[in-house]
C-alpha positions as CSV (number, residue, x, y, z in Angstrom):
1,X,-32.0,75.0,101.9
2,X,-35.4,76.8,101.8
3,X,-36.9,79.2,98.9
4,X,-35.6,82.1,100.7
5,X,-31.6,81.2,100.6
6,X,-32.5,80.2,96.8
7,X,-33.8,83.0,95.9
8,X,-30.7,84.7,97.7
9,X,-28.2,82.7,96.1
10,X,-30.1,83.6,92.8
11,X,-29.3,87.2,92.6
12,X,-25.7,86.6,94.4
13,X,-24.6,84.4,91.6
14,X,-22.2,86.3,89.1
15,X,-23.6,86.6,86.0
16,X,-21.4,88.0,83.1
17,X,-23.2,86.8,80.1
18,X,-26.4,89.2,81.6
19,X,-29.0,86.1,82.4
20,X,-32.3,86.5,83.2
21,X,-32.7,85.7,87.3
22,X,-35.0,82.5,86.5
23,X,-32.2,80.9,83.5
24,X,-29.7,81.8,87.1
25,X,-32.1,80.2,88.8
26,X,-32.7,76.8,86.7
27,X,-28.4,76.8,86.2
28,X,-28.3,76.9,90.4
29,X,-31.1,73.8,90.3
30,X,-29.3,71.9,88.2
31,X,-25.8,72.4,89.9
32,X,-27.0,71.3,92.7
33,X,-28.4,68.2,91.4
34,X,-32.6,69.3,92.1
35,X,-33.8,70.2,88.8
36,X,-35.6,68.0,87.5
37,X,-36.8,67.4,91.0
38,X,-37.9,70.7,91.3
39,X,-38.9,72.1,88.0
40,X,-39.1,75.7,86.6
41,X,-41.5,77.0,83.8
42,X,-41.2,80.6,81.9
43,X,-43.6,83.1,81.9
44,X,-43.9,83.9,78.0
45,X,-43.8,87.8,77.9
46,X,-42.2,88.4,81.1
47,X,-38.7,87.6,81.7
48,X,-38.8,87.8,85.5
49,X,-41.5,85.6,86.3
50,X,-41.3,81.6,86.8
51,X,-43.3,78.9,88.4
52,X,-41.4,76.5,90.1
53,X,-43.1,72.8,90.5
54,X,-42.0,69.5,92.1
55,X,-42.9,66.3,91.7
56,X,-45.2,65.2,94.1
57,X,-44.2,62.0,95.0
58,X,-40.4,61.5,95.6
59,X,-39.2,59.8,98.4
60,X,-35.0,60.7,97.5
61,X,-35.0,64.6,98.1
62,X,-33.6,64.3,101.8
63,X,-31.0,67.0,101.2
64,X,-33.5,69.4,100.2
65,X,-36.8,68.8,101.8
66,X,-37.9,71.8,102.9
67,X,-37.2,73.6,99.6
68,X,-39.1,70.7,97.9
69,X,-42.1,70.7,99.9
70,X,-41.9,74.6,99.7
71,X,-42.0,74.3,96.1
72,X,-45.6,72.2,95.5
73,X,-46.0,75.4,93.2
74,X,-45.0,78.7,93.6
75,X,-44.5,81.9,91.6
76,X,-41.4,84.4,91.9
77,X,-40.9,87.8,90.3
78,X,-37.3,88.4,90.2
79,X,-38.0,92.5,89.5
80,X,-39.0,92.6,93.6
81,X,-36.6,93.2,95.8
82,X,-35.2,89.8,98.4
83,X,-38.6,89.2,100.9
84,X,-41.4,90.4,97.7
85,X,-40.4,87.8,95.6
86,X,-43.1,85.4,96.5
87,X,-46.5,86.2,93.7
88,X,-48.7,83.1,95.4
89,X,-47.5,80.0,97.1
90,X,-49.5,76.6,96.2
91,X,-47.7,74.8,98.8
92,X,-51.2,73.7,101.0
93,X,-52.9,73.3,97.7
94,X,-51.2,70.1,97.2
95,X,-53.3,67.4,99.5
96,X,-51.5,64.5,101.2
97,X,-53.4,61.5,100.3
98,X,-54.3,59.1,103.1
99,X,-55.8,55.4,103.0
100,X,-58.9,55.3,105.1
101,X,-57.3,53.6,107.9
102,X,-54.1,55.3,107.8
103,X,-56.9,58.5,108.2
104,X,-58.7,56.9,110.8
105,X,-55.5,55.2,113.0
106,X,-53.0,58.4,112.8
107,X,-55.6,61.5,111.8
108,X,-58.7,61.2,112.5
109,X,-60.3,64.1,114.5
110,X,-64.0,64.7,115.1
111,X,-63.7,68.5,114.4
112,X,-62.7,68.0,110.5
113,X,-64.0,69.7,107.9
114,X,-64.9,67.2,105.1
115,X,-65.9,67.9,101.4
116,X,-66.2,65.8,98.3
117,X,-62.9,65.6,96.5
118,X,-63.2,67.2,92.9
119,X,-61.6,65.2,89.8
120,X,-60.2,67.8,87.7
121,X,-57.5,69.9,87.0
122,X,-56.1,72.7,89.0
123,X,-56.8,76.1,87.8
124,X,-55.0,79.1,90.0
125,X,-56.2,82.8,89.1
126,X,-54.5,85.9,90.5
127,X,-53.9,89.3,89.4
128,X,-49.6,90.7,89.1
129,X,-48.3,93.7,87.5
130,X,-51.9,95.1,86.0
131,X,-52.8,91.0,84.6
132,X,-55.1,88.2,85.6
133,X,-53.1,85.4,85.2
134,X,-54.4,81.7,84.9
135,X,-52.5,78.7,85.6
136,X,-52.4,75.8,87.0
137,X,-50.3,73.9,90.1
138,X,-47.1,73.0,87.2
139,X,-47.7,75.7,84.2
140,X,-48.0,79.3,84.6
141,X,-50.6,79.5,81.5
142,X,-53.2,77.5,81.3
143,X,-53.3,78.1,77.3
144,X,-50.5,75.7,76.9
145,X,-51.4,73.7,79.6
146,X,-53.3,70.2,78.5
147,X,-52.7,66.3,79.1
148,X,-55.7,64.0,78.9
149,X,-56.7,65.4,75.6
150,X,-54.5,65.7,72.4
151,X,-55.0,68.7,71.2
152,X,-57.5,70.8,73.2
153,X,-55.7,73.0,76.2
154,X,-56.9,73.3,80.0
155,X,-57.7,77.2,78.5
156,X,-60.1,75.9,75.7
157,X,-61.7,73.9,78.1
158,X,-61.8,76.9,80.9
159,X,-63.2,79.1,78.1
160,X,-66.0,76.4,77.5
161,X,-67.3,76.7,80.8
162,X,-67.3,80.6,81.1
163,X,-69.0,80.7,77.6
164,X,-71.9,78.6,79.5
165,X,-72.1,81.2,81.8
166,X,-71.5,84.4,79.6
167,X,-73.1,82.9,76.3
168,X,-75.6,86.4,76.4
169,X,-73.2,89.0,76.9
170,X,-70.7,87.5,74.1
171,X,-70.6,87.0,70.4
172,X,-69.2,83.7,69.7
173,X,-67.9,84.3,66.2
174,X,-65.1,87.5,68.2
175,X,-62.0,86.4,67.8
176,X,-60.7,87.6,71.0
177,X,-64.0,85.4,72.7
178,X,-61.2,84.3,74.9
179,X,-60.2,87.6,76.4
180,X,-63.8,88.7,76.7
181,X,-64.7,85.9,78.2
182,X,-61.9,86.2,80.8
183,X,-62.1,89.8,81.7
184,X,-66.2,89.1,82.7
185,X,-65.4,86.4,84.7
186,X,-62.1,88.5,86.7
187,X,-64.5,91.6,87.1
188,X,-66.2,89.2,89.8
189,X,-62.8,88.2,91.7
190,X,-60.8,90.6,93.7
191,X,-56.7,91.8,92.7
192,X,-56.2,91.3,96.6
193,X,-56.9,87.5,96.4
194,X,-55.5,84.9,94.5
195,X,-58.4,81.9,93.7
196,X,-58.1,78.2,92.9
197,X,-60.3,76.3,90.8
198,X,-61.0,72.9,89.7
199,X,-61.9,72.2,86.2
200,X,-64.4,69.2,86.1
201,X,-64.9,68.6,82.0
202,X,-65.9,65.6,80.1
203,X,-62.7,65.9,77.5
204,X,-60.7,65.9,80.8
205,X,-61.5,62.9,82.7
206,X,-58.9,61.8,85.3
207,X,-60.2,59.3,87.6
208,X,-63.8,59.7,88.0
209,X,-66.4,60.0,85.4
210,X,-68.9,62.6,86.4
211,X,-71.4,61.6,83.2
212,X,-74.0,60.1,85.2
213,X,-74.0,63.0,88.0
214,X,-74.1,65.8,85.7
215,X,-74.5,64.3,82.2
216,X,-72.4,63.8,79.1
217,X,-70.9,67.1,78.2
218,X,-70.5,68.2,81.6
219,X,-68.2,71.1,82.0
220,X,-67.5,73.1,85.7
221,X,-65.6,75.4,87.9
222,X,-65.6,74.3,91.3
223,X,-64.2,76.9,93.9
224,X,-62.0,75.5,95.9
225,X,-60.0,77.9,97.7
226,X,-59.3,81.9,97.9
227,X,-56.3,82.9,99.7
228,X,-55.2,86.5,100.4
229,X,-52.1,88.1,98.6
230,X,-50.9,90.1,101.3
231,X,-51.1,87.3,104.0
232,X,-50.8,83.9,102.3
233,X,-53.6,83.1,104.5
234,X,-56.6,80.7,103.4
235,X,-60.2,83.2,103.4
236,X,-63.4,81.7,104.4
237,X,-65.5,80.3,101.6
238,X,-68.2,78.5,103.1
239,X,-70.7,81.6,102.1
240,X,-69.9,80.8,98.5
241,X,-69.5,84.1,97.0
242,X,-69.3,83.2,93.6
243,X,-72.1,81.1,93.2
244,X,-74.3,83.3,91.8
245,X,-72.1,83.4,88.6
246,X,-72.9,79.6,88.4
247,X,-69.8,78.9,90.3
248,X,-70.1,75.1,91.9
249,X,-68.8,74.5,95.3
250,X,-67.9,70.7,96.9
251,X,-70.6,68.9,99.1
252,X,-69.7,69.2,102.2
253,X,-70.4,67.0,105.2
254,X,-72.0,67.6,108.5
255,X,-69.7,64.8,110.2
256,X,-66.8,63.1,109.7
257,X,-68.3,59.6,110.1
258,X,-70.4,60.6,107.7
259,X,-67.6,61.3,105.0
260,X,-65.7,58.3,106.0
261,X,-68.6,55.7,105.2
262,X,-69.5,57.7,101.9
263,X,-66.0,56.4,100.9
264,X,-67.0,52.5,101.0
265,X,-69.5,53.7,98.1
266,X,-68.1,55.4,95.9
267,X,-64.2,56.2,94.9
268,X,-64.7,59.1,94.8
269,X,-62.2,60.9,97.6
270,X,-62.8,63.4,100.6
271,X,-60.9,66.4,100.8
272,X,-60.1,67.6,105.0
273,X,-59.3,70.8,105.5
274,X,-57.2,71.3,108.5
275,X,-55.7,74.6,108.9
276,X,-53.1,75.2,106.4
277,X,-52.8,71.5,106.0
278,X,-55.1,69.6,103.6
279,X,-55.4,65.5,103.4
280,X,-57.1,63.7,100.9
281,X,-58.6,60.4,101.8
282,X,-59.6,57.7,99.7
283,X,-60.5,53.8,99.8
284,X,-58.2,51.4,98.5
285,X,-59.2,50.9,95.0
286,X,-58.8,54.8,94.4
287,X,-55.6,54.9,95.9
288,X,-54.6,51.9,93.3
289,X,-56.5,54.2,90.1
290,X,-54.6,57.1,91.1
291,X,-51.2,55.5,91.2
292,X,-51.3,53.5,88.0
293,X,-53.3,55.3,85.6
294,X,-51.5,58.6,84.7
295,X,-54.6,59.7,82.4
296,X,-52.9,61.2,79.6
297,X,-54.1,60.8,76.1
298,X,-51.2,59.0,74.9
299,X,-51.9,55.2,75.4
300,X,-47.7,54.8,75.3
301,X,-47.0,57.5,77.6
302,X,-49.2,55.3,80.2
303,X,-47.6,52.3,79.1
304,X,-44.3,54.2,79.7
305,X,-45.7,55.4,83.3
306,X,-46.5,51.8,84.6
307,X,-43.5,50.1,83.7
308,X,-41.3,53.0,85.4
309,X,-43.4,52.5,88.7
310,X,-41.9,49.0,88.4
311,X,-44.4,47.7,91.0
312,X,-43.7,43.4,92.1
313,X,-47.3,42.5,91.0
314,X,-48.3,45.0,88.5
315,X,-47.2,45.5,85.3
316,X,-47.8,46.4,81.7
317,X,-50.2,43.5,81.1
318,X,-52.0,43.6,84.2
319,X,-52.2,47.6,83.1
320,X,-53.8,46.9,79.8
321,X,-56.6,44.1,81.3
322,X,-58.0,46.4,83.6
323,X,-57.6,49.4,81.0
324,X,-57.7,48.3,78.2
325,X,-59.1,45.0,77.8
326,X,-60.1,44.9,74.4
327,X,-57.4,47.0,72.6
328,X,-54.9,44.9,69.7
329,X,-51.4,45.8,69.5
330,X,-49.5,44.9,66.4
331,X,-46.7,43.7,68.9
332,X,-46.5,43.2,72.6
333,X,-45.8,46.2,74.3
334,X,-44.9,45.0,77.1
335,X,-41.5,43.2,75.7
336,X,-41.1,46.5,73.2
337,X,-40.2,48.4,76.7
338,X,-38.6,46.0,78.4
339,X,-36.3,45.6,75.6
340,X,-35.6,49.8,75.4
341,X,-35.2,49.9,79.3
342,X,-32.8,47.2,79.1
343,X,-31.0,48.4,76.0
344,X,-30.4,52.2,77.6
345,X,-29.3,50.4,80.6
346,X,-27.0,48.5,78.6
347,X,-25.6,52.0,76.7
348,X,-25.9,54.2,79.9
349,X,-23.5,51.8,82.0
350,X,-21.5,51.3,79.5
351,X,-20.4,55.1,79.0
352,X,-20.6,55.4,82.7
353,X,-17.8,52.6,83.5
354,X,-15.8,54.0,80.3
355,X,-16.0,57.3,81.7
356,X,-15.9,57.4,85.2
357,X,-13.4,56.1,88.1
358,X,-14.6,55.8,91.5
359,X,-12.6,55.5,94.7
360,X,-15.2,54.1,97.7
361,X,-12.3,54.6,99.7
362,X,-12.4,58.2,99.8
363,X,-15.9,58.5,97.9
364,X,-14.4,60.6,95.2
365,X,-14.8,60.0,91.5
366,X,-12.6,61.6,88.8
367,X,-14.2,61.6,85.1
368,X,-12.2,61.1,81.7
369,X,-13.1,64.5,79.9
370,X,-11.5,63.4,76.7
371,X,-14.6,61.2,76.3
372,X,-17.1,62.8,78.2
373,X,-16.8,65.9,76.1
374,X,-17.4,64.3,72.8
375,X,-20.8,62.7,74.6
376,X,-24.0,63.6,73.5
377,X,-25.7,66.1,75.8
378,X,-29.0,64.2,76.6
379,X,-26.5,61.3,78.0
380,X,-23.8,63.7,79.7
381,X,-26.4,64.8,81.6
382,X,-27.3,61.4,83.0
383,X,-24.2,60.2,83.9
384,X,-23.9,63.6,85.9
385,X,-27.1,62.3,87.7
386,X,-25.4,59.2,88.3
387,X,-22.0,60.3,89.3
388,X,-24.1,62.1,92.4
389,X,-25.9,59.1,92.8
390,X,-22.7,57.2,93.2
391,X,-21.4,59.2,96.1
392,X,-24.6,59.4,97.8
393,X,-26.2,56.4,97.5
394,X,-24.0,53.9,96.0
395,X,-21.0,55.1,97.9
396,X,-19.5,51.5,98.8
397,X,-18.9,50.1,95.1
398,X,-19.2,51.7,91.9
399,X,-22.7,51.6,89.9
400,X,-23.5,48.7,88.5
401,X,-26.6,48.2,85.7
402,X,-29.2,47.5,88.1
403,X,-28.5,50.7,89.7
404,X,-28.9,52.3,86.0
405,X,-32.0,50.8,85.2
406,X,-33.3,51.8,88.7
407,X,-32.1,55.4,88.1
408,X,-33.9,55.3,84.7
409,X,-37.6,53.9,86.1
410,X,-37.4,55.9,89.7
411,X,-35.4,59.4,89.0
412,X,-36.7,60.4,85.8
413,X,-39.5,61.5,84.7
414,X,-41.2,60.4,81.1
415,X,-40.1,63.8,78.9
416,X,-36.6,62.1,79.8
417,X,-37.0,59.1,78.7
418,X,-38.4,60.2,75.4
419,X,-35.1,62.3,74.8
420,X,-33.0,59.2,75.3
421,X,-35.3,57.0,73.0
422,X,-35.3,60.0,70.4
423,X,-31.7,60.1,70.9
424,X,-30.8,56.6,70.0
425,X,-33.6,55.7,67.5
426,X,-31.1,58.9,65.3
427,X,-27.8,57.8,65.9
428,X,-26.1,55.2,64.7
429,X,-23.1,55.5,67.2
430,X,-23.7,52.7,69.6
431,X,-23.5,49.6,67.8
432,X,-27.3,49.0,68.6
433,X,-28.9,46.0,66.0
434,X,-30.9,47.1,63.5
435,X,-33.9,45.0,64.5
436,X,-33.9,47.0,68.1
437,X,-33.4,50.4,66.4
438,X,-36.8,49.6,64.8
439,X,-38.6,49.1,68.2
440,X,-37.3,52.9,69.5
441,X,-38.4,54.3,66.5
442,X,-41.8,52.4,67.0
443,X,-41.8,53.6,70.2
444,X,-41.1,56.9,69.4
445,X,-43.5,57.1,66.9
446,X,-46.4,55.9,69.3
447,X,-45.0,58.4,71.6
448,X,-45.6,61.0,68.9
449,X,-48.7,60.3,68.2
């Protein structure tokens, strides 16, 4: 399966209740057992746009991987007709990240072309249907896009920097500042090109802090990349064209050597551009940062994000003494999560095994509907997950709770888990105690937050 025969099988599907291609679309993705693999985001005021996004690190999409690695980030307009679908592919945007030696053993070539990796978010700008359009690699406005701060956006922060560069052509009390600001800053860029950013800000830190290079309240585009519409074909930037608007660029480095022995300094990464392929190379403690800290404001969302990882030698405490050494928790949250994960495990086999007959034999399962139907849909859902799982993974034997809990830390994303721990901390149908109802709702609540 590629984009192409999805996108064909999108517009053959029957659809007598008059869909809109990309709810056709997500219904096709989930049939299919992708979504959430592969995600899909909206456009807000146009019914025929979407963004599809994966998940970047997944090693269980063997059935689909050419769709998946297709679908790093792309946008479709279903008003085109089959072979103009395509608004801008991301797919090289996405870096595979390398250990130094894993660079140096299996990639390393003299001729590379090395630059400083930027720490920041993604920030994609491209013009469609008469609109500049920004986004970023997983939503297709970056006014609703934000993570590692809770309440300001990736657009409030983009905003920021253009005001630092417009600040005397614009009146800072307009209330459409925003637009203003944005229509400057797209006279500059070209409708034939779409552009990719990096938004370095100090309410937006992800791995590396930037304060001492460029001071406390440092906010920055970096141009990273200009690729042509019409071609999908990477442009040269290495004239910087828009610098003079106070555009920065990555350092880049004369020789590879060079770049390689800057990494034993710093962890910061190197970005190598390679024809359509990008690699991002880091030493070992990076590589460790980047795994285990998800960044996001939400201290229990982290929390959440290192226990799912389920890693031998790292967990949840290890997670807070290198983090968060001197925070006091009123409880230990370590046993508050085991004691969820263990308790959905508990109520997710449970309805699994009451609804569900396998036969290894043949690798066939037939569910009970008289139950399954009166199920709640956040849990129908999963054990339609697992039922997949069961004939394609756990073929010889039906599930048992280790596989649950593994399906809950490894093929599930955090929104997920959130809508089962909403779930049960509001009903009172599973004969939970009362004293572990209190830790969802905690949890929930600290979620919330």
């Amino acid at each position: 399966m590629n984009i192409s025969s999805l996108i064909q099988e999108t517009y053959n599907r029957p659809n007598p209740t008059n869909m809109d291609y990309p709810s056709i679309l997500l219904a096709i993705l989930k049939e299919k057992h992708i979504w959430p693999l592969i995600k899909i985001k909206k456009f807000k005021n146009d019914k025929n746009l979407c963004l599809l996004h994966n998940s970047y690190k997944r090693d269980d999409i063997i059935d689909f991987k050419e769709l998946y690695d297709e679908c790093r980030s792309i946008v479709l307009d279903f008003s085109k007709s089959i072979g103009n679908n395509v608004v801008i592919n991301y797919a090289h945007s996405i870096p595979q990240r390398l250990s130094i030696e894993n660079y140096l053993n299996h990639y390393y070539n003299p001729e590379d072309d090395c630059y400083i990796a930027m720490d920041g978010t993604l920030i994609t700008t491209y013009f469609h249907n008469g609109t500049w359009f920004f986004g970023s690699s997983c939503c297709p406005d970056i006014n609703s896009s934000k993570f590692s701060h809770p309440t300001k956006t990736h657009g409030y922060m983009l905003d920021e920097v253009l005001f630092e560069i417009y600040k005397n052509k614009v009146d800072i009390s307009d209330p459409n500042i925003s637009t203003v600001l944005r229509n400057l800053f797209t006279a500059n860029l070209s409708p034939l090109y779409s552009y990719e950013f990096v938004l370095i800000h100090y309410e937006n830190k992800h791995i590396i802090d930037y304060s001492n290079e460029f001071g406390n309240d440092f906010k920055f585009l970096f141009h990273i990349n200009t690729k042509n519409r019409l071609t999908l074909v990477d442009e040269d930037i290495s004239s910087r064209p828009l610098e003079y608007l106070g555009i920065k660029y990555p350092y880049k480095f004369g020789k590879v050597d060079d770049a390689i022995n800057f990494l034993s300094t710093t962890d910061k990464s190197i970005i190598i551009k390679r024809n359509n392929q990008l690699l991002k190379v880091s030493n070992a403690h990076s590589i460790h940062l980047e795994e285990v800290h998800s960044n996001n404001y939400n201290l229990y969302y982290n929390l959440l994000y290192v226990y799912m990882l389920q890693k031998p030698n790292y967990s949840i405490n290890e997670y807070l003494q290198e983090f968060y050494p001197t925070y006091q928790f009123p409880t230990n949250p370590n046993e508050d999560i085991q004691l969820i994960f263990s308790t959905m495990t508990e109520v997710i086999y449970n309805l699994y095994i009451s609804t569900t007959n396998y036969y290894p034999k043949y690798k066939r399962f037939k569910v009970n509907l008289d139950i399954d139907r009166t199920l709640s849909p956040v849990f129908r859902f999963h054990l339609a997950q697992l039922r997949h799982q069961q004939t394609k993974t756990y073929s010889k034997a039906i599930i048992t709770k280790e596989d649950v809990f593994n399906y809950l830390c490894h093929s599930n994303n955090i929104k997920n888990i959130k809508k089962i721990i909403y779930h049960i901390s509001t009903t009172y149908i599973y004969n939970i105690p009362v004293n572990i109802l209190e830790v969802f709702k905690k949890i929930l609540t600290n979620l919330s937050v």
